[in-house]
C-alpha positions in Angstrom: -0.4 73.8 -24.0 -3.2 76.0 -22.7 -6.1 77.4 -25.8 -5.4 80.5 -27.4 -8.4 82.6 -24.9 -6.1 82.1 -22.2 -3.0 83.5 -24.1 -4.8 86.3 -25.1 -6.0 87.0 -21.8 -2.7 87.3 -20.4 -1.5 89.2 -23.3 -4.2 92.1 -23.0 -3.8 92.0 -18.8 -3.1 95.7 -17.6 0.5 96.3 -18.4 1.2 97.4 -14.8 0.9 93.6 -13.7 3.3 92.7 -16.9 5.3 95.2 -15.2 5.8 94.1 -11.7 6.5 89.9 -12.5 9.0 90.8 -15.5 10.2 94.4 -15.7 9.8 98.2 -15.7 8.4 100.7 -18.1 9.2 104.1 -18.9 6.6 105.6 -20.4 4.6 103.7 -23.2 7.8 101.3 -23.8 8.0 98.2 -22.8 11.2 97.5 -20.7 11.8 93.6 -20.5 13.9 92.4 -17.4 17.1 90.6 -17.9 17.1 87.6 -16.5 18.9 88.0 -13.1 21.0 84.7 -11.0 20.1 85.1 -7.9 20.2 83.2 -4.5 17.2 82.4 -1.7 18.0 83.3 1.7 15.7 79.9 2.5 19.4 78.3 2.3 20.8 81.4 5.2 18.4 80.8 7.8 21.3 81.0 10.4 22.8 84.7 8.8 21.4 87.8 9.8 19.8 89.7 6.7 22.4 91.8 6.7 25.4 89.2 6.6 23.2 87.1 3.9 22.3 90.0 1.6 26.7 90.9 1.6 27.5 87.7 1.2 25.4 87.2 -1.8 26.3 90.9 -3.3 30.4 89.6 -2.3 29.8 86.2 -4.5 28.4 88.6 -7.3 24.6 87.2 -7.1 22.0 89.5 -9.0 19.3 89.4 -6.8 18.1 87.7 -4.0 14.9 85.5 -2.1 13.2 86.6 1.2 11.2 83.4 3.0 8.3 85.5 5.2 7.0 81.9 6.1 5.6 81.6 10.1 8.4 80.7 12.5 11.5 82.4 10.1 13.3 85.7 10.9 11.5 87.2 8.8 8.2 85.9 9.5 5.4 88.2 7.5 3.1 88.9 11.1 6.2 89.3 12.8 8.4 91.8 10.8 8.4 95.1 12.2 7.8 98.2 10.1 11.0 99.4 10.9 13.0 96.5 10.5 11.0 96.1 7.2 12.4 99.6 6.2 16.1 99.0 7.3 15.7 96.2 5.1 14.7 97.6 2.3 17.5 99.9 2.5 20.0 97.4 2.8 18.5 96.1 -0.4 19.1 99.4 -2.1 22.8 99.6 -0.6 23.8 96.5 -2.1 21.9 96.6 -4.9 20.8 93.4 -4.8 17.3 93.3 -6.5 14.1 91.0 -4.4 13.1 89.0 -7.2 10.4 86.9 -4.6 8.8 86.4 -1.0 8.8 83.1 0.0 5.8 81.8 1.4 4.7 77.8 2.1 0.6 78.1 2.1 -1.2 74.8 1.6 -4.4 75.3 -0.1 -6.3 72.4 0.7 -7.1 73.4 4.3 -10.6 74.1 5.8 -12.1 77.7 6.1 -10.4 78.8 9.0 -7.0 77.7 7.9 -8.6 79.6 4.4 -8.8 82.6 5.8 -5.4 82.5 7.5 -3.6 82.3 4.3 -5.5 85.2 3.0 -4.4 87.2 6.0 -0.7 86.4 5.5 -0.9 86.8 1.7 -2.1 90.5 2.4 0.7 90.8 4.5 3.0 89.5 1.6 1.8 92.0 -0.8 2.3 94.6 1.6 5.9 93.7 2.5 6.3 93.0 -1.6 5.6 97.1 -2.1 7.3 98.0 1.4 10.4 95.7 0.8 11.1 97.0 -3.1 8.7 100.2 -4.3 9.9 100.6 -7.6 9.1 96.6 -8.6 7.1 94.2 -5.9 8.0 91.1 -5.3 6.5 88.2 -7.1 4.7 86.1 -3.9 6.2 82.3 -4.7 4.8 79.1 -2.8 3.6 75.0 -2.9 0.1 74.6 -2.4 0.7 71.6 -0.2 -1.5 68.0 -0.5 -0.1 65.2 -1.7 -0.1 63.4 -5.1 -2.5 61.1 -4.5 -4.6 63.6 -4.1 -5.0 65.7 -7.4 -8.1 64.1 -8.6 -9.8 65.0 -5.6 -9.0 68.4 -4.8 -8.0 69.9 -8.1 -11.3 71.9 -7.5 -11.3 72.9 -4.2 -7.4 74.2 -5.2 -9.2 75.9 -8.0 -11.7 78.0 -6.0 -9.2 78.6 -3.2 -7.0 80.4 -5.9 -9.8 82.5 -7.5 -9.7 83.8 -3.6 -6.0 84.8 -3.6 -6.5 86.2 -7.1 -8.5 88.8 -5.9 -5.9 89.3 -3.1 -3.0 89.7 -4.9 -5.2 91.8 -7.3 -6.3 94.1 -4.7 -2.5 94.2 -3.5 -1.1 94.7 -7.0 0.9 91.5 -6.8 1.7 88.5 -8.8 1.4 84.9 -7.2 3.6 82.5 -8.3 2.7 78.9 -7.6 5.0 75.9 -7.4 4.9 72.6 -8.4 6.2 70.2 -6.0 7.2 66.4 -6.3 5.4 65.3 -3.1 2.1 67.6 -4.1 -0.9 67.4 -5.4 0.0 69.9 -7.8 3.0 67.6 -9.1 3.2 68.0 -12.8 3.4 70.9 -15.1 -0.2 70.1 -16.8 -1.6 70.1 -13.0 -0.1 73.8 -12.7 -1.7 74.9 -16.5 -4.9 73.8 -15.3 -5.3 75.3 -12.3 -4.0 78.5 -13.9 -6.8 78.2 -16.5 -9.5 77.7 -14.2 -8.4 81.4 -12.3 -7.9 83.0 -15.1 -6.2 86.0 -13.4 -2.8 87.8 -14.5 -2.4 88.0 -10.9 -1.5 83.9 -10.4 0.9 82.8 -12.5 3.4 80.0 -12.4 6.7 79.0 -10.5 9.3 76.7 -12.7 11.4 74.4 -10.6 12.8 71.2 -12.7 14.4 69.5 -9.9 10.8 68.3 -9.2 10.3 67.0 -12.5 13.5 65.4 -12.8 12.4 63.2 -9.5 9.7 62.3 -11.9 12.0 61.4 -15.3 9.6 64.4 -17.0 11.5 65.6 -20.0 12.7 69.1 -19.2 12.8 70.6 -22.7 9.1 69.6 -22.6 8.5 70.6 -19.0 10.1 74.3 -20.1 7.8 74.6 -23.4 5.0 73.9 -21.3 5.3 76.0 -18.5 8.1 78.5 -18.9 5.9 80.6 -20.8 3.7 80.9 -17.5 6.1 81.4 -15.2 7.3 84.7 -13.8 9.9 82.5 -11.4 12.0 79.8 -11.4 14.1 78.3 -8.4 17.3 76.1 -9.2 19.0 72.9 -7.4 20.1 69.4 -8.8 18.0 66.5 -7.5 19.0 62.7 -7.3 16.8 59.7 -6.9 13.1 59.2 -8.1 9.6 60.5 -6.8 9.9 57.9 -3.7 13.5 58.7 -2.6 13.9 62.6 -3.1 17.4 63.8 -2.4 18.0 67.7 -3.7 21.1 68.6 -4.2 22.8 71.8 -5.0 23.3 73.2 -8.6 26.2 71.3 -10.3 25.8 68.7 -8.0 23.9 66.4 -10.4 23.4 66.3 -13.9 21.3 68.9 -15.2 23.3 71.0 -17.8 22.6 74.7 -17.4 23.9 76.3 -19.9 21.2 74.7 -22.0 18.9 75.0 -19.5 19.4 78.9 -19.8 18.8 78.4 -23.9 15.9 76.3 -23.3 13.6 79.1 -20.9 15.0 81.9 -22.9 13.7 80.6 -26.0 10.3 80.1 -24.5 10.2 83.7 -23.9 11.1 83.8 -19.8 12.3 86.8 -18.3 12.3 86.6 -15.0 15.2 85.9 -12.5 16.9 82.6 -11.4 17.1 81.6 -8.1 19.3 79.0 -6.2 17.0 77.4 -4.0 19.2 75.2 -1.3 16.4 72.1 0.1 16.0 71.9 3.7 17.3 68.2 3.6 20.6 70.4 2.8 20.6 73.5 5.3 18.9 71.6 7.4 21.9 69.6 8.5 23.9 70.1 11.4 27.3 71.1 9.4 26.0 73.1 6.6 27.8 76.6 5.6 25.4 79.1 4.2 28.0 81.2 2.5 30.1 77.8 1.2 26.7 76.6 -0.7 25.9 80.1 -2.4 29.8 79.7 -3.5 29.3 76.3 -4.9 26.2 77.2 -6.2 27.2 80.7 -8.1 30.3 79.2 -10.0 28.7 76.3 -12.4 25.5 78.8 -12.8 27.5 81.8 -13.7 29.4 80.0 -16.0 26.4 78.1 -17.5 24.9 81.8 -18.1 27.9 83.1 -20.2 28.3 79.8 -22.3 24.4 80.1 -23.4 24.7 83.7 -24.3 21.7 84.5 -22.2 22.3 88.4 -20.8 21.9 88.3 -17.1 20.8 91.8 -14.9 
């Protein structure tokens, strides 16, 4: 677990920043957020926005995913202002709430590449406040590299972040980064450190156990160590080891939710819970977006009302 300085950082960080990555206040109250099921529109990349945010609101999902990575509809540089605003009224129609933007920024890249990502992560904190006013967006990504790797660039990955820190500062956004199976951030103790060397309530952490499980990491463990940190977590079922990968969709493998939900709500998380569907699944030439958020919404929604854990 991380020392107590970095606890107490995060507990005395402006309130407005609490705000944003977990709930709303109304004046000098605190307002936790329920914690919300929702579904990434990573796994519709063949929908329009406007067929993928009713289908999701149809299914009864609490709150939805945007990917704003290069080359996707909804693409960060290219997303018009207008579009962005018709958008953000279609989120307000459904009433779908946009938990996170999804972004896929590698962070052990040269300067140039450097710079890029700080362009596009501006771009994310803008859309963040365009897309949803009254409670931006947490910015979710990998940080790219590969295993092997840690040892070597843990500090370069360090300094890179106290870069985006001030970033997401300067854009009153939260970060959330992910670990990934095939990273070099891999493991849940690689994710505390490099979130103890920034030190910033604006970079926080992303849960995700599928990748863990690839690695036979314990999950109540994985949750005590970095729930707490996280103002995000994706769902999916995974199969196989770390050297043959296979994601699969929630209920599709073994993981049992229900005390899943018990384990992260008992480590104090309150953010939302999203369905994340693995390219190696949408990817594929006969998958049905609005058959996998189906699939994926019944075992989760059931798995939410037997732990008892309130969703909104």
């Amino acid at each position: 677990m991380l020392p107590m300085s970095r606890r107490s950082f995060l507990a005395t960080s402006s309130m407005s920043i609490a705000a944003l990555a977990m709930g709303e206040t109304r004046g000098d109250e605190r307002r936790p957020a329920k914690m919300g099921l929702g579904f990434s529109l990573y796994g519709m990349k063949s929908l329009s926005i406007d067929d993928g945010l009713k289908t999701c609101r149809e299914i009864g999902y609490d709150c939805v995913e945007l990917p704003i990575q290069a080359d996707w509809p909804w693409d960060s540089r290219a997303l018009s202002r207008d579009e962005t605003k018709r958008i953000a009224g279609l989120l307000e129609r459904t009433g779908l709430r946009l938990s996170s933007l999804m972004e896929n920024l590698h962070v052990v890249v040269d300067d140039a590449r450097h710079q890029d990502n700080l362009e596009r992560l501006k771009l994310a904190a803008e859309l963040a406040h365009a897309l949803s006013p009254k409670r931006p967006a947490v910015i979710e990504t990998i940080l790219g590299g590969k295993p092997a790797q840690w040892d070597d660039v843990r500090q370069q990955m360090a300094d890179r972040l106290k870069d985006w820190a001030r970033v997401a500062e300067e854009g009153k956004v939260v970060i959330a980064i992910k670990p990934h199976v095939g990273g070099a951030m891999h493991r849940p103790e690689h994710a505390l450190w490099l979130l103890e060397q920034v030190e910033s309530s604006h970079v926080r952490a992303a849960y995700d156990y599928s990748h863990y499980q690839l690695r036979s990491i314990d999950m109540a463990e994985s949750i005590q160590q970095l729930a707490p940190e996280s103002v995000f977590i994706h769902v999916k079922d995974a199969a196989g080891d770390a050297n043959r990968v296979q994601f699969l969709l929630p209920g599709e493998g073994t993981v049992d939710y229900a005390r899943y939900l018990k384990l992260v709500a008992a480590a104090g998380y309150e953010g939302d819970v999203v369905v994340e569907v693995s390219g190696q699944i949408h990817g594929k030439p006969n998958y049905d977006p609005i058959a996998a958020a189906k699939k994926s919404y019944a075992p989760l929604a059931a798995a939410f009302e037997k732990a008892g854990v309130a969703r909104g």
